[in-house]
C-alpha atoms as one frame of an Amber mdcrd trajectory, in Angstrom:
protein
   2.544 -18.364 -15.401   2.517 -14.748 -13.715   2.319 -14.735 -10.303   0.028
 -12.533  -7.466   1.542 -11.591  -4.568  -1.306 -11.046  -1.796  -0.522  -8.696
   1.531   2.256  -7.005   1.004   3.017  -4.626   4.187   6.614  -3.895   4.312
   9.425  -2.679   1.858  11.394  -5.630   2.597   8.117  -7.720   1.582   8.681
  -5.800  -1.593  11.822  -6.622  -2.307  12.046  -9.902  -1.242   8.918 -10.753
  -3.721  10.818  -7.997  -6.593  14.078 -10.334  -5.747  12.374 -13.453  -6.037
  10.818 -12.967  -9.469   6.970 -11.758  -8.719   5.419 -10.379 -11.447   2.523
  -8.287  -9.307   1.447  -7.329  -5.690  -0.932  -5.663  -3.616  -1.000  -4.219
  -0.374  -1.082  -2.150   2.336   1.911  -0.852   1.728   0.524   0.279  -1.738
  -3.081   1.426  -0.596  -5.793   0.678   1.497  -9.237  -1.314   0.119 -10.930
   1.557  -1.985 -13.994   1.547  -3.080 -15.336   1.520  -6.805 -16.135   5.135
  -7.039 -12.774   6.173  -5.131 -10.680   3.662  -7.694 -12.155   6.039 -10.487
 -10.823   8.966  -8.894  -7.039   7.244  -8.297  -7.577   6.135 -12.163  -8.463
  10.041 -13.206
């Protein structure tokens, strides 16, 4: 089973959930909500 981590803020959220065996995460600390057209342009 992979796991989701949701809300990640902090580097020390990071680690904790890189530490603890997460397989993903999203964030803040990664980016903001983005809208379709502007997730195009981060993909490009």
């Amino acid at each position: 089973m992979k796991v989701i981590a949701e809300g990640i803020e902090t580097e020390q959220q990071k680690q904790l959930l890189i530490n603890s065996g997460c397989d993903f995460g999203q964030g803040y600390l990664f980016s903001k909500p983005v809208s379709a057209e502007e997730f195009e342009k981060l993909l490009s």
